[in-house]
N, C-alpha and C positions, 0 to 999 in steps of 0.2 A: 187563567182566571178571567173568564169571558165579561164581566163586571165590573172589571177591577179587581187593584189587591186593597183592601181596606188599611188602614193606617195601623201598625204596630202588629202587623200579619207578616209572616215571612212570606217573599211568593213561593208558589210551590216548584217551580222549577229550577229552585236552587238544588245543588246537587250535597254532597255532604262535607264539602271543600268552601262552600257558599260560590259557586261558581254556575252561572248561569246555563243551563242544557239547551236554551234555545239559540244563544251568542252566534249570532253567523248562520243562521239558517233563515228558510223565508217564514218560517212560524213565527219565529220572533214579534211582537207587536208592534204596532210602527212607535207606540210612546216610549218602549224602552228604547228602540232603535232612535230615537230623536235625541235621547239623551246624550249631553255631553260632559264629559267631567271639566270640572272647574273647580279654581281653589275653594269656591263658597260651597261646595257639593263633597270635595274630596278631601279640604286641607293637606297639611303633610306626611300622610298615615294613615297606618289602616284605623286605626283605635281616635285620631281627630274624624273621618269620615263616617265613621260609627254614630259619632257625637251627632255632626252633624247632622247627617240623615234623621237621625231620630227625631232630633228637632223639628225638620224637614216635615216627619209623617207629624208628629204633636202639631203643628201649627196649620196642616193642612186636615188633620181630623175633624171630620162633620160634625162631631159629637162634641167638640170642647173650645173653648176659646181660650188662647194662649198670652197670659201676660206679657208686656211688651220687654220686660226682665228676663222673660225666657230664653230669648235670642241673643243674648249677652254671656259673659264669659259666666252667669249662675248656673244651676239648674234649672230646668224645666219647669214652670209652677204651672199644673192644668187647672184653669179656674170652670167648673160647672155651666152650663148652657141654662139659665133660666128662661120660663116662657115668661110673657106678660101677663099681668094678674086680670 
């Protein structure tokens, strides 16, 4: 994804295991490659790290602004991008 992967996009080089095909090769991007799991990224679980990520893409999507409620043990509430009138 020469771009970027955009927020709530699977990348495409997931495999059908959700397992990265680029993991350990030099194609890899250097952003995934920078990444590091942490409790705030991965929690205890595959299904807490789910959570979180998701979170992760909602609060970092261009397109939305995330209530500060969001990042709490609630659900996600994506509040609209208004322009100025």
């Amino acid at each position: 994804m020469p771009n970027g992967k955009p927020a709530g996009v699977p990348c495409v080089q997931l495999d059908e295991r959700l397992r990265c095909r680029l993991f350990g090769t030099l194609e890899r991007p250097a952003f995934c490659d920078s990444l590091r799991p942490s409790a705030d990224m991965c929690g205890n679980d595959r299904a807490e790290a789910l959570v979180l990520l998701g979170r992760m893409e909602i609060a970092t999507a261009p397109w939305a602004v995330v209530s500060t409620s969001a990042m709490k043990d609630s659900p996600p509430r994506v509040l609209p991008v208004l322009d100025e009138p």
